[in-house]
mmCIF file of the N, C-alpha and C atoms, coordinates in Angstrom:
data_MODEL
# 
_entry.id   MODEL 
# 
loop_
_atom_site.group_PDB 
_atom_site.id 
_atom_site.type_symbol 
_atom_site.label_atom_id 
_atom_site.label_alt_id 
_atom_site.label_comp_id 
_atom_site.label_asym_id 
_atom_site.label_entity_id 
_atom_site.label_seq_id 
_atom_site.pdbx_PDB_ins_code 
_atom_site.Cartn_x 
_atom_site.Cartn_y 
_atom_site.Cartn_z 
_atom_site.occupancy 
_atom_site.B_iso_or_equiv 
_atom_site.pdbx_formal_charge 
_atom_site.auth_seq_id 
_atom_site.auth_comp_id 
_atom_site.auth_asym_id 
_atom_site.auth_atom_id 
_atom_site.pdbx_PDB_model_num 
ATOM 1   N N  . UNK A 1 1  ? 4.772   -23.886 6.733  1.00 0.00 ? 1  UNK A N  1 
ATOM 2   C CA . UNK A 1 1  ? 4.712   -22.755 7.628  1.00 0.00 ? 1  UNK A CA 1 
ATOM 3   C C  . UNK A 1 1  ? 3.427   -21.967 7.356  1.00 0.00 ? 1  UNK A C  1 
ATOM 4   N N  . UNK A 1 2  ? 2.639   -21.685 7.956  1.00 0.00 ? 2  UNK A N  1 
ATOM 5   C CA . UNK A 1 2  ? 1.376   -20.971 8.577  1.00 0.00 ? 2  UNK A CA 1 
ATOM 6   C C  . UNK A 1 2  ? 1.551   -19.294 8.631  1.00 0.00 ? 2  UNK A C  1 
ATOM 7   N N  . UNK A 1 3  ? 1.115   -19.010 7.944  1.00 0.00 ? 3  UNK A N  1 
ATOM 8   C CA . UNK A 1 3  ? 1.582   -17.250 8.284  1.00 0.00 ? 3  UNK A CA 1 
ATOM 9   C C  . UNK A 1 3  ? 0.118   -16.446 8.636  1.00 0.00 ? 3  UNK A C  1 
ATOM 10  N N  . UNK A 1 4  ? -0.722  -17.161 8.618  1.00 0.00 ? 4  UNK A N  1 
ATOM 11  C CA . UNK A 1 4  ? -2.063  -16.406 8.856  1.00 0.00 ? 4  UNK A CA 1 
ATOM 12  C C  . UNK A 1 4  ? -2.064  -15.034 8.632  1.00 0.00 ? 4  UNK A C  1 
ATOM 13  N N  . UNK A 1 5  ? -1.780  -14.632 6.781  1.00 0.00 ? 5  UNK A N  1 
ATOM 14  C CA . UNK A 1 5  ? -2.085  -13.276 6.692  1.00 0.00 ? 5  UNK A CA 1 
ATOM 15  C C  . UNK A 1 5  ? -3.856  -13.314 5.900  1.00 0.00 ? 5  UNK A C  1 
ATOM 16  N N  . UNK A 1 6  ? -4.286  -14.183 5.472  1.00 0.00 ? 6  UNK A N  1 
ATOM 17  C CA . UNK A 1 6  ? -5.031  -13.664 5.665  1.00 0.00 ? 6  UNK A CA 1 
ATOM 18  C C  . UNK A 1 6  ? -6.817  -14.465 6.235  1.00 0.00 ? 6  UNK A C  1 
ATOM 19  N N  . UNK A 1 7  ? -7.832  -13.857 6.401  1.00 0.00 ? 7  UNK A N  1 
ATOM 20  C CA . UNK A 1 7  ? -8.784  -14.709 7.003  1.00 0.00 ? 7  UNK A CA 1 
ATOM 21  C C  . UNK A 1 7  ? -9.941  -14.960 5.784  1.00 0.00 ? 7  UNK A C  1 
ATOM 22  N N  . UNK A 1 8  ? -10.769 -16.162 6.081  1.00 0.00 ? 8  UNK A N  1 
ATOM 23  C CA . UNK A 1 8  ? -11.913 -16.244 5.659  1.00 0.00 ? 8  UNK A CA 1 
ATOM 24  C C  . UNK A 1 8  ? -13.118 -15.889 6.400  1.00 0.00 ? 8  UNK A C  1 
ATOM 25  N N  . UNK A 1 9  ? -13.892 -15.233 5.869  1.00 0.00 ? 9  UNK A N  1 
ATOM 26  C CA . UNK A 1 9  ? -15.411 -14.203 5.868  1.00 0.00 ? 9  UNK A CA 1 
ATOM 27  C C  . UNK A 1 9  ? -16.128 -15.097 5.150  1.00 0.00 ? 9  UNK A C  1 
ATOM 28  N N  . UNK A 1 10 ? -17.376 -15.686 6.475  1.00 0.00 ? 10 UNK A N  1 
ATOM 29  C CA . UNK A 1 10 ? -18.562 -16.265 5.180  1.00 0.00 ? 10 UNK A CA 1 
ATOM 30  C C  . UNK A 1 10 ? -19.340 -15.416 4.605  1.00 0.00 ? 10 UNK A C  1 
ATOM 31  N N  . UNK A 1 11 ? -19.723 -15.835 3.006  1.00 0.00 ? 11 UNK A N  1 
ATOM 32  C CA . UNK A 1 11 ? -20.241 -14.831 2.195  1.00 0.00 ? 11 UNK A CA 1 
ATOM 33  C C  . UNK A 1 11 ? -22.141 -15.898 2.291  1.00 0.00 ? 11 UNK A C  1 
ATOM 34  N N  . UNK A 1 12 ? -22.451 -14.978 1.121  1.00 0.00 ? 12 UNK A N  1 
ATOM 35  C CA . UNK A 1 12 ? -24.194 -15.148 1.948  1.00 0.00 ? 12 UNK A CA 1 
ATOM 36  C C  . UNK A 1 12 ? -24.206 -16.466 1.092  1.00 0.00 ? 12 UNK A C  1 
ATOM 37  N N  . UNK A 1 13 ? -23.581 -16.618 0.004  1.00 0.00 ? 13 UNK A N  1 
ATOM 38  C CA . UNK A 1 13 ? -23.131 -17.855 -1.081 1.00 0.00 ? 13 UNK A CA 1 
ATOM 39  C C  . UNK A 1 13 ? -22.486 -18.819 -0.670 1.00 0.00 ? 13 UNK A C  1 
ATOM 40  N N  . UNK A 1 14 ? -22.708 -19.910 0.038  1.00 0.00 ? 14 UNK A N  1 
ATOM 41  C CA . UNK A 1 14 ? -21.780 -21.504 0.544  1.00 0.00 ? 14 UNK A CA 1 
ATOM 42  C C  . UNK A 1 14 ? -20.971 -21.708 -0.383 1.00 0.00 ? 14 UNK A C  1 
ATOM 43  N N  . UNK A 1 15 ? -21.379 -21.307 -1.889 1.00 0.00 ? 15 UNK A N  1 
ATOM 44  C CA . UNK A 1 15 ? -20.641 -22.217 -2.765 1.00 0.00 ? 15 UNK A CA 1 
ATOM 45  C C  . UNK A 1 15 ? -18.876 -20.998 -2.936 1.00 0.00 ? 15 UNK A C  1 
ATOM 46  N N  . UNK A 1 16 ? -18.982 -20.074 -2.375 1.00 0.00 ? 16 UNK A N  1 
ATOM 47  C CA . UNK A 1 16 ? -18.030 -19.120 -2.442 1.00 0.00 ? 16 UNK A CA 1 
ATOM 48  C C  . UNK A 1 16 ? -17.319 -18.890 -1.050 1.00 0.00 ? 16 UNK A C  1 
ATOM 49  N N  . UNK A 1 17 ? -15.637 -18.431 -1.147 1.00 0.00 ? 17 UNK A N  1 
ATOM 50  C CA . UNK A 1 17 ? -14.988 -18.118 0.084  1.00 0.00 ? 17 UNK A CA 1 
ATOM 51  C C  . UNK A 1 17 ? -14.822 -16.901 -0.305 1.00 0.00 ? 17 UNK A C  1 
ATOM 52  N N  . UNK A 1 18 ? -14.605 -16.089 0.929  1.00 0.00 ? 18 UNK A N  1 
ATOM 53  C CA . UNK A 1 18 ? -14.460 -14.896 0.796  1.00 0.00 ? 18 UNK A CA 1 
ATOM 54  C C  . UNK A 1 18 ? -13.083 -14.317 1.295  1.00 0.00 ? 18 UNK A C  1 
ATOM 55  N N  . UNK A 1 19 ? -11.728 -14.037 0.969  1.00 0.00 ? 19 UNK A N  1 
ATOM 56  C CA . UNK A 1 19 ? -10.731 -14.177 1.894  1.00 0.00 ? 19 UNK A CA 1 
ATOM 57  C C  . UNK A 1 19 ? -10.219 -12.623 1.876  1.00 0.00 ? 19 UNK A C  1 
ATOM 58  N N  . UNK A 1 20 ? -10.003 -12.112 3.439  1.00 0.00 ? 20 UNK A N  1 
ATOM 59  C CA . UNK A 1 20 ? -9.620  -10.533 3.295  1.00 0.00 ? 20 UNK A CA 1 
ATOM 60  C C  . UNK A 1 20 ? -8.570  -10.458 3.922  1.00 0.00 ? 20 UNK A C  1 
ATOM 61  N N  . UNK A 1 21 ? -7.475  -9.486  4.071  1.00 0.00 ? 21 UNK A N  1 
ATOM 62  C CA . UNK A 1 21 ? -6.265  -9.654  4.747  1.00 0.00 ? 21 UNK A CA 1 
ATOM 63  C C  . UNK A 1 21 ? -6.534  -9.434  6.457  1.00 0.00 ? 21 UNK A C  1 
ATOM 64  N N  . UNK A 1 22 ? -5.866  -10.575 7.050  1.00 0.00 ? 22 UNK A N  1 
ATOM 65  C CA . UNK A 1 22 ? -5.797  -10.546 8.172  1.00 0.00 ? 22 UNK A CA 1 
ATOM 66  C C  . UNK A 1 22 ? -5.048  -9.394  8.751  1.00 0.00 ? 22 UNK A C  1 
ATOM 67  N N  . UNK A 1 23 ? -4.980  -9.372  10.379 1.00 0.00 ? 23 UNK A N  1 
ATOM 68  C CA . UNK A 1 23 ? -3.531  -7.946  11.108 1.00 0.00 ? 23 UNK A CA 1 
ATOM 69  C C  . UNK A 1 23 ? -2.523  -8.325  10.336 1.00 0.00 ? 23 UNK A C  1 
ATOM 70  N N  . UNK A 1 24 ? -2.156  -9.355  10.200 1.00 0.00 ? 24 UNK A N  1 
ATOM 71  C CA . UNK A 1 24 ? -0.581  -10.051 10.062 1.00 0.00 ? 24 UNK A CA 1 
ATOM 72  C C  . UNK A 1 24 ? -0.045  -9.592  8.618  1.00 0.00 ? 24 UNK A C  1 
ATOM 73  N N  . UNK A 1 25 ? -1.173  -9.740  7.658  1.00 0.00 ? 25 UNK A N  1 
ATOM 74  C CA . UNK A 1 25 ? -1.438  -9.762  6.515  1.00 0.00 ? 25 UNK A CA 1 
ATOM 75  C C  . UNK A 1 25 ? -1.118  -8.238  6.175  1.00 0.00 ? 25 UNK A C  1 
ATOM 76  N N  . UNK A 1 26 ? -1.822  -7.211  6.959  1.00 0.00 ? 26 UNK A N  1 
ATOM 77  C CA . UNK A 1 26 ? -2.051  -5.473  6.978  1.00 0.00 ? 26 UNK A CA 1 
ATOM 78  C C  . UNK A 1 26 ? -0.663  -5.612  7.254  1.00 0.00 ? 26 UNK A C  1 
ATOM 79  N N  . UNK A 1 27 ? -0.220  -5.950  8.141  1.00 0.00 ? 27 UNK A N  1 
ATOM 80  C CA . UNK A 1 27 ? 1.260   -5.471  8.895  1.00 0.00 ? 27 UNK A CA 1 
ATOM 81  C C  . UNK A 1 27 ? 2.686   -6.251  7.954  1.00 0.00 ? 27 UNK A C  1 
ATOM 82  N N  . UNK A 1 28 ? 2.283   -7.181  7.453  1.00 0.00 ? 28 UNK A N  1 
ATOM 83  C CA . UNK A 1 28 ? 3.211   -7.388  5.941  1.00 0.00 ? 28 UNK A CA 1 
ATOM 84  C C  . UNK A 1 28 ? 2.966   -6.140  4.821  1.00 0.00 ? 28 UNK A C  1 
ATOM 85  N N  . UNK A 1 29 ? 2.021   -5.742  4.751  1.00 0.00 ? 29 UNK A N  1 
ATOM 86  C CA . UNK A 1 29 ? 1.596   -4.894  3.554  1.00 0.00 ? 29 UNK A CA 1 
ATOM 87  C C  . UNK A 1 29 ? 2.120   -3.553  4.298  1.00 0.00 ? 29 UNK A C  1 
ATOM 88  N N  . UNK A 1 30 ? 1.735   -3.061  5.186  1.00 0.00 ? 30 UNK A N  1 
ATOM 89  C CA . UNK A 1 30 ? 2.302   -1.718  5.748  1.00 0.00 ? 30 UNK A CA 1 
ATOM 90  C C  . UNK A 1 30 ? 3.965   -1.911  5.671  1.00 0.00 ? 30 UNK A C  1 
ATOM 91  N N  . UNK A 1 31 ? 4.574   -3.090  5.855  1.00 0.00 ? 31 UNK A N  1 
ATOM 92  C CA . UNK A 1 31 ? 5.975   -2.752  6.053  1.00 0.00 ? 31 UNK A CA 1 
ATOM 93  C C  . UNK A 1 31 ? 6.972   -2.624  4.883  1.00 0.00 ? 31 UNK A C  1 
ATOM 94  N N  . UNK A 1 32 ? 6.021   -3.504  3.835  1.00 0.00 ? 32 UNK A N  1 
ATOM 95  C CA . UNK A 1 32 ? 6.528   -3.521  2.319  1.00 0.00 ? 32 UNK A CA 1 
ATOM 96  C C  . UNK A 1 32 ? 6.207   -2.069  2.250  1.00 0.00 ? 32 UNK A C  1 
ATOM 97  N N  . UNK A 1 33 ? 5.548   -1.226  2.044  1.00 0.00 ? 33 UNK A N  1 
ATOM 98  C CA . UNK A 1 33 ? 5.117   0.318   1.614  1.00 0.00 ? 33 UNK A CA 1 
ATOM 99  C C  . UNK A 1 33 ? 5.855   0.943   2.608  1.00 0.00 ? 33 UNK A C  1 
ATOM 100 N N  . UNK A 1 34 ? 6.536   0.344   3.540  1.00 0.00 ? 34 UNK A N  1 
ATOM 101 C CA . UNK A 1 34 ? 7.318   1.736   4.121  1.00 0.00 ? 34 UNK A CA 1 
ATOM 102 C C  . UNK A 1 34 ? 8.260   2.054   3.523  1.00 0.00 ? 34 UNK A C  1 
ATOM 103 N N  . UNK A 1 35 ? 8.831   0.539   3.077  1.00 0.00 ? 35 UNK A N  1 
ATOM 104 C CA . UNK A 1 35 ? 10.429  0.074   3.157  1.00 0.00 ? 35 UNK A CA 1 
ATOM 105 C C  . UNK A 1 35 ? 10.798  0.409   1.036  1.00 0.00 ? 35 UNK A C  1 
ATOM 106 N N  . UNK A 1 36 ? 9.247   0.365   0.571  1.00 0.00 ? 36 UNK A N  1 
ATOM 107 C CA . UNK A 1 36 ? 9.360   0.970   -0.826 1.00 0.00 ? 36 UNK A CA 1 
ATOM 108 C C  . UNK A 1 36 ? 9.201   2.639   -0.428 1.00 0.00 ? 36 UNK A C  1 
ATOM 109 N N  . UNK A 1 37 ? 8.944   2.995   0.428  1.00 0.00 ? 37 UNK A N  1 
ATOM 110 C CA . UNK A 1 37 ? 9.019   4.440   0.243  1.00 0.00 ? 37 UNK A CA 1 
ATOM 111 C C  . UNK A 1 37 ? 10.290  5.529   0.933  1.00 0.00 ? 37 UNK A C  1 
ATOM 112 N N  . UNK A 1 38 ? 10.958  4.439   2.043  1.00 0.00 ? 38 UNK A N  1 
ATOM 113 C CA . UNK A 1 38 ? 12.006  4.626   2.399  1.00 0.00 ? 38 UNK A CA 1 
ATOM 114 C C  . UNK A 1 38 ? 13.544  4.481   1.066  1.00 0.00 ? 38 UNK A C  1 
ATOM 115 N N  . UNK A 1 39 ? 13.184  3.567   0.671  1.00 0.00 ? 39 UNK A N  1 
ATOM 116 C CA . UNK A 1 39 ? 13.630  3.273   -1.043 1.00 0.00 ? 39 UNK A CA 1 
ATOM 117 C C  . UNK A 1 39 ? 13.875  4.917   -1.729 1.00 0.00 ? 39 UNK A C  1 
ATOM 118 N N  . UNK A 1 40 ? 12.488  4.975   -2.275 1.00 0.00 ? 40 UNK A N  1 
ATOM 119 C CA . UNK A 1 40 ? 12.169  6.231   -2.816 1.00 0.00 ? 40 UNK A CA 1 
ATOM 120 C C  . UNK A 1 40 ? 12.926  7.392   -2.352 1.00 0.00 ? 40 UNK A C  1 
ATOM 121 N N  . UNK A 1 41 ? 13.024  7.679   -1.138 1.00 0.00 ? 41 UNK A N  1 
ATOM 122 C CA . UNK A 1 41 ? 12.828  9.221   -0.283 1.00 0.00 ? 41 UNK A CA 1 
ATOM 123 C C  . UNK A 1 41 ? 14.715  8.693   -0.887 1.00 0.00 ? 41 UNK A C  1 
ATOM 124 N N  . UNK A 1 42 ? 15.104  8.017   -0.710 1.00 0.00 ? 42 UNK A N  1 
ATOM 125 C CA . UNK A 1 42 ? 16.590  7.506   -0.589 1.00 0.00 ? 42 UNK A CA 1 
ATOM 126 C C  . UNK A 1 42 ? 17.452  8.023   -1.885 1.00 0.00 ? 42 UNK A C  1 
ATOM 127 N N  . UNK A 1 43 ? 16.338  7.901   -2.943 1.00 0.00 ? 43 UNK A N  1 
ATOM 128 C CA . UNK A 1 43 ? 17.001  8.066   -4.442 1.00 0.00 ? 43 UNK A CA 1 
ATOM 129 C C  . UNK A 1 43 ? 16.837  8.898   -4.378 1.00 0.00 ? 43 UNK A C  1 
ATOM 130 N N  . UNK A 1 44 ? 15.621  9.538   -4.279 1.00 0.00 ? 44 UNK A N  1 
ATOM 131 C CA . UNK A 1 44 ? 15.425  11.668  -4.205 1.00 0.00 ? 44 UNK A CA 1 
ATOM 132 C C  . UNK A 1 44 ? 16.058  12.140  -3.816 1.00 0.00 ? 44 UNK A C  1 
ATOM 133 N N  . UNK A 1 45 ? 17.002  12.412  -2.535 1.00 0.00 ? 45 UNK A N  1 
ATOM 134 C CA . UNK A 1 45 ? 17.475  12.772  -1.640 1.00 0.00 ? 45 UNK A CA 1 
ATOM 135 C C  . UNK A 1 45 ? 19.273  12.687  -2.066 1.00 0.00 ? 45 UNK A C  1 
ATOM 136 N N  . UNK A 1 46 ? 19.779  11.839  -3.292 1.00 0.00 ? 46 UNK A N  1 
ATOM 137 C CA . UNK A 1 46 ? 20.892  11.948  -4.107 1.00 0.00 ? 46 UNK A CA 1 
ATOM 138 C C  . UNK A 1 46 ? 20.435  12.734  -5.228 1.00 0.00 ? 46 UNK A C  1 
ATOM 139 N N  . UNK A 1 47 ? 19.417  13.167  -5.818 1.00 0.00 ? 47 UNK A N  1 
ATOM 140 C CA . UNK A 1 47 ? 19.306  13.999  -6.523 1.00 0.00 ? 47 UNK A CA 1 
ATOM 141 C C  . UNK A 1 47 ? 19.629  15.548  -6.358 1.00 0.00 ? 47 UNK A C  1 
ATOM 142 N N  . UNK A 1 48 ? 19.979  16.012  -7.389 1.00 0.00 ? 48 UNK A N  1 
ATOM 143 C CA . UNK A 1 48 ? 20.655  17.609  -7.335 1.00 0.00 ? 48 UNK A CA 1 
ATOM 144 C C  . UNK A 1 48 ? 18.881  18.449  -7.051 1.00 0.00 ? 48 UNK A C  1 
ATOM 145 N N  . UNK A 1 49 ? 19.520  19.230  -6.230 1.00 0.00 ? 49 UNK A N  1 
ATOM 146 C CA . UNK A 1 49 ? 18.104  20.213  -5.531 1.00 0.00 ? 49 UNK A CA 1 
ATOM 147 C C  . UNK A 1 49 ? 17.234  20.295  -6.477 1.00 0.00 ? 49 UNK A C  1 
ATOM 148 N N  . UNK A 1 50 ? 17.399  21.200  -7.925 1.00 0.00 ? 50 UNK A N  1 
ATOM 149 C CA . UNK A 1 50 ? 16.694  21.632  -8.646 1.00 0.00 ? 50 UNK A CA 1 
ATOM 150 C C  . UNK A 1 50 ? 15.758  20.306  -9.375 1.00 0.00 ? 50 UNK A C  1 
ATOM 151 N N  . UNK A 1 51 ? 16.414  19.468  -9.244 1.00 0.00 ? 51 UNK A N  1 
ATOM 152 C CA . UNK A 1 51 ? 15.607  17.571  -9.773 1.00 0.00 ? 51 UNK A CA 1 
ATOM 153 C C  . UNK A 1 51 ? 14.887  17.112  -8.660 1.00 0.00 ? 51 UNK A C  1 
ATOM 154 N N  . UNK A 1 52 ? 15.031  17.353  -7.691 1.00 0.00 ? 52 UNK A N  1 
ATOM 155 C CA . UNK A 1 52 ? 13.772  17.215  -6.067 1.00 0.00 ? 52 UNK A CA 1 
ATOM 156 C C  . UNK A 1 52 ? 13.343  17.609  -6.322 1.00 0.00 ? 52 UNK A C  1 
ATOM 157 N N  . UNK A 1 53 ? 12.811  19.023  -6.573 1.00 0.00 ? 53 UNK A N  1 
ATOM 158 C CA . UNK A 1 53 ? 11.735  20.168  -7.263 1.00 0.00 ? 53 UNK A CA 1 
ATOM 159 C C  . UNK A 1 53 ? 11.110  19.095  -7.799 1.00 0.00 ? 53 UNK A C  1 
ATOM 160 N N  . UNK A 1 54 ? 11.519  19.062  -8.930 1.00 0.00 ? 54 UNK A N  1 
ATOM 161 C CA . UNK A 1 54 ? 10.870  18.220  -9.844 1.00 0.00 ? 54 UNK A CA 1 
ATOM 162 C C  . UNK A 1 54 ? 9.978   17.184  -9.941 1.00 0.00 ? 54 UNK A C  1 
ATOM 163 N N  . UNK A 1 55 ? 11.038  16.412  -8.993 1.00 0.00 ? 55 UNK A N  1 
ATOM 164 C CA . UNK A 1 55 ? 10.215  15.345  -8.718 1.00 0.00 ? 55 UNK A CA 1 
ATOM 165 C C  . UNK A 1 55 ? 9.148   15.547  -7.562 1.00 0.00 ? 55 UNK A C  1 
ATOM 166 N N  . UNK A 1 56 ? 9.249   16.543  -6.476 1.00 0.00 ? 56 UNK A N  1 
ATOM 167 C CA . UNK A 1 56 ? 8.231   16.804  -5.489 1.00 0.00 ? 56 UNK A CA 1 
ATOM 168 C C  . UNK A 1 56 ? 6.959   17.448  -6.396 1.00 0.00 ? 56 UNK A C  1 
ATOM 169 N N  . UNK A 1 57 ? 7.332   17.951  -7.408 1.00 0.00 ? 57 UNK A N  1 
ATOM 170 C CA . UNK A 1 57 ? 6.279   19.035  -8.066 1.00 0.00 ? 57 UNK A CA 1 
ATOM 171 C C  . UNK A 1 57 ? 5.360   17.857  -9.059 1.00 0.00 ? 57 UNK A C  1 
ATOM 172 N N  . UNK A 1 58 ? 6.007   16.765  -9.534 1.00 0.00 ? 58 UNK A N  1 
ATOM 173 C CA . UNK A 1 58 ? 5.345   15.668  -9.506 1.00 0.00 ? 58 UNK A CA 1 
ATOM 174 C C  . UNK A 1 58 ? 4.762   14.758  -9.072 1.00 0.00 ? 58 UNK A C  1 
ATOM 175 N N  . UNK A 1 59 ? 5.040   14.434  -7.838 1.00 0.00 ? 59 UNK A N  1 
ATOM 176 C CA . UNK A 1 59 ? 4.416   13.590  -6.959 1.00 0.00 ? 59 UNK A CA 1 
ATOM 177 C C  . UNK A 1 59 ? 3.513   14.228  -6.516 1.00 0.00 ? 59 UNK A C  1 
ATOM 178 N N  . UNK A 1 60 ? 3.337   15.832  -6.189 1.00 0.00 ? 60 UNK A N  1 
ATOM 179 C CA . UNK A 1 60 ? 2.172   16.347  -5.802 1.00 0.00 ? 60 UNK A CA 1 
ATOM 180 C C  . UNK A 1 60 ? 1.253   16.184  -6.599 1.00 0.00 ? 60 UNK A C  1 
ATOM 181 N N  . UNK A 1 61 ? 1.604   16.323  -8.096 1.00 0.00 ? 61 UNK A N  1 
ATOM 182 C CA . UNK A 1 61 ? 0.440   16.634  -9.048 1.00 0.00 ? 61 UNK A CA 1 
ATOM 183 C C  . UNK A 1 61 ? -0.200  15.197  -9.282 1.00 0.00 ? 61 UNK A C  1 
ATOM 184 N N  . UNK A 1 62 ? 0.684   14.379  -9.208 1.00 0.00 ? 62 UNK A N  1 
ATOM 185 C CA . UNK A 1 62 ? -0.050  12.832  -8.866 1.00 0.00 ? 62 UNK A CA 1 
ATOM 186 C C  . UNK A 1 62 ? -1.107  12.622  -8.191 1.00 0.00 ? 62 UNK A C  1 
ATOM 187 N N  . UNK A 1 63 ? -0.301  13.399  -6.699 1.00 0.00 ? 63 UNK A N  1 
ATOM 188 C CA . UNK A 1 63 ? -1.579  12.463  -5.673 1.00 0.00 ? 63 UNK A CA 1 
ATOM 189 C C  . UNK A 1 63 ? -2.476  13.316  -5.323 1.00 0.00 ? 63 UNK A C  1 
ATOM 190 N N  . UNK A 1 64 ? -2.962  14.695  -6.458 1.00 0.00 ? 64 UNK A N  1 
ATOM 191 C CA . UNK A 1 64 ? -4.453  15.324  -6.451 1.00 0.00 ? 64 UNK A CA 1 
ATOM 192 C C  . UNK A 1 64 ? -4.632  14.882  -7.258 1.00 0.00 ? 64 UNK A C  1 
ATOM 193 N N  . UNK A 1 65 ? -4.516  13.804  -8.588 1.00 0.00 ? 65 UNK A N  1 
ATOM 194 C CA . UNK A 1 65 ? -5.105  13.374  -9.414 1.00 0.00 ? 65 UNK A CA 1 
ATOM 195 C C  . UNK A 1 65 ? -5.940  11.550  -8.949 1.00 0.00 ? 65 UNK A C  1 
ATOM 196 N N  . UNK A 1 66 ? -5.031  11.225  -8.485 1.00 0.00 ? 66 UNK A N  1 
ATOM 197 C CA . UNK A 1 66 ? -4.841  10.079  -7.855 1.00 0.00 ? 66 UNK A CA 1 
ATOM 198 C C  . UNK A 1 66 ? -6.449  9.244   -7.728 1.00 0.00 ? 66 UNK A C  1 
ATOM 199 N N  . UNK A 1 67 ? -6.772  8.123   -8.036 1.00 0.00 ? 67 UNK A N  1 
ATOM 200 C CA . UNK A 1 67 ? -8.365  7.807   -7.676 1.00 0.00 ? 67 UNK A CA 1 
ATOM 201 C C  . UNK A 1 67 ? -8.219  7.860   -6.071 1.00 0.00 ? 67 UNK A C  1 
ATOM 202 N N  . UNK A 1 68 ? -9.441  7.507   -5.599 1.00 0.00 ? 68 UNK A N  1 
ATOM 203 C CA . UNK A 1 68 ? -9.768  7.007   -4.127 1.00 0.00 ? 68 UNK A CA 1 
ATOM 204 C C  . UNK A 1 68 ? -9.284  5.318   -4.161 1.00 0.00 ? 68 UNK A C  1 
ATOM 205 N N  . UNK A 1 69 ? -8.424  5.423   -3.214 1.00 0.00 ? 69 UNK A N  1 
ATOM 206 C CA . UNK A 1 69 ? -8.215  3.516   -3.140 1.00 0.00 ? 69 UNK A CA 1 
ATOM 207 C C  . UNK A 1 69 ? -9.393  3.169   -1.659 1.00 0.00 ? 69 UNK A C  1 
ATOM 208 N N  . UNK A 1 70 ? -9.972  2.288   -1.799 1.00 0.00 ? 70 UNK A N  1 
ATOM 209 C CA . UNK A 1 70 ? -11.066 1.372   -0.589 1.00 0.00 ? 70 UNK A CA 1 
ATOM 210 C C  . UNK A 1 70 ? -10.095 0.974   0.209  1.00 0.00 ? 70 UNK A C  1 
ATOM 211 N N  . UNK A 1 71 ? -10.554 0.879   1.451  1.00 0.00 ? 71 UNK A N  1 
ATOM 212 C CA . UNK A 1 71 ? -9.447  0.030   2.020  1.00 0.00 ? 71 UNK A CA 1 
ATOM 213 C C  . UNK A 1 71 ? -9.806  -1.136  1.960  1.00 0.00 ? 71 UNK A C  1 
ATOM 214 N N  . UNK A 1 72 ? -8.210  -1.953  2.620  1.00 0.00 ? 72 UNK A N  1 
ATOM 215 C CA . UNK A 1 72 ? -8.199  -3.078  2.415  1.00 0.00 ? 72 UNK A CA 1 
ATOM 216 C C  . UNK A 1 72 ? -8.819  -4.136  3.052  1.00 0.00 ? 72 UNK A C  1 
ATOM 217 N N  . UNK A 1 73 ? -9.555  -3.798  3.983  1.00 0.00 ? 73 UNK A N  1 
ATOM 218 C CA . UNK A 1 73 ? -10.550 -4.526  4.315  1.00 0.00 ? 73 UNK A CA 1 
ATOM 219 C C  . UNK A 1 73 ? -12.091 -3.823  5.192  1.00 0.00 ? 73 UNK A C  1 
ATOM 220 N N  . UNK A 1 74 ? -12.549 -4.067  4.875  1.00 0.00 ? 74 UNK A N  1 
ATOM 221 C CA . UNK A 1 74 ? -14.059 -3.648  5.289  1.00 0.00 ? 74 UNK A CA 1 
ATOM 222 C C  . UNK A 1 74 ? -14.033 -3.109  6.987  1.00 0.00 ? 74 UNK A C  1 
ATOM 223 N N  . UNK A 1 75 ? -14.948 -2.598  6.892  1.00 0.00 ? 75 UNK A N  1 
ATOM 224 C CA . UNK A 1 75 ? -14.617 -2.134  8.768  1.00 0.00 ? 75 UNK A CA 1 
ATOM 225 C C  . UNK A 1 75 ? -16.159 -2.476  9.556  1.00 0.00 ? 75 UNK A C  1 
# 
């Protein structure tokens, strides 16, 4: 089975492939990260109020620390 997630890009090197994620490829990867964050929001959301705090007051402080991620493929 063929799933064409992702494509080959010639690089300026013959002797090298270059392979970046195809749509198909993005749209596997977007649905895994929803469905882990739908996950997430799921367990928080049984937590007692004052432990949401918590954990929101963490996740914020995360993602101003957080590096820059590139995207996943060149534009």
């Amino acid at each position: 089975m063929t799933r064409k997630l992702l494509r080959v890009v010639a690089a300026e090197d013959k002797r090298r492939r270059v392979h970046l994620l195809a749509t198909a490829g993005e749209a596997m990867l977007t649905a895994i990260d929803r469905g882990r964050a739908e996950q997430f929001v799921g367990v928080v959301r049984r937590l007692p109020a004052a432990e949401r705090g918590l954990v929101a007051a963490a996740v914020a402080a995360l993602a101003t620390r957080a590096p820059v991620t590139p995207p996943r493929t060149p534009s």
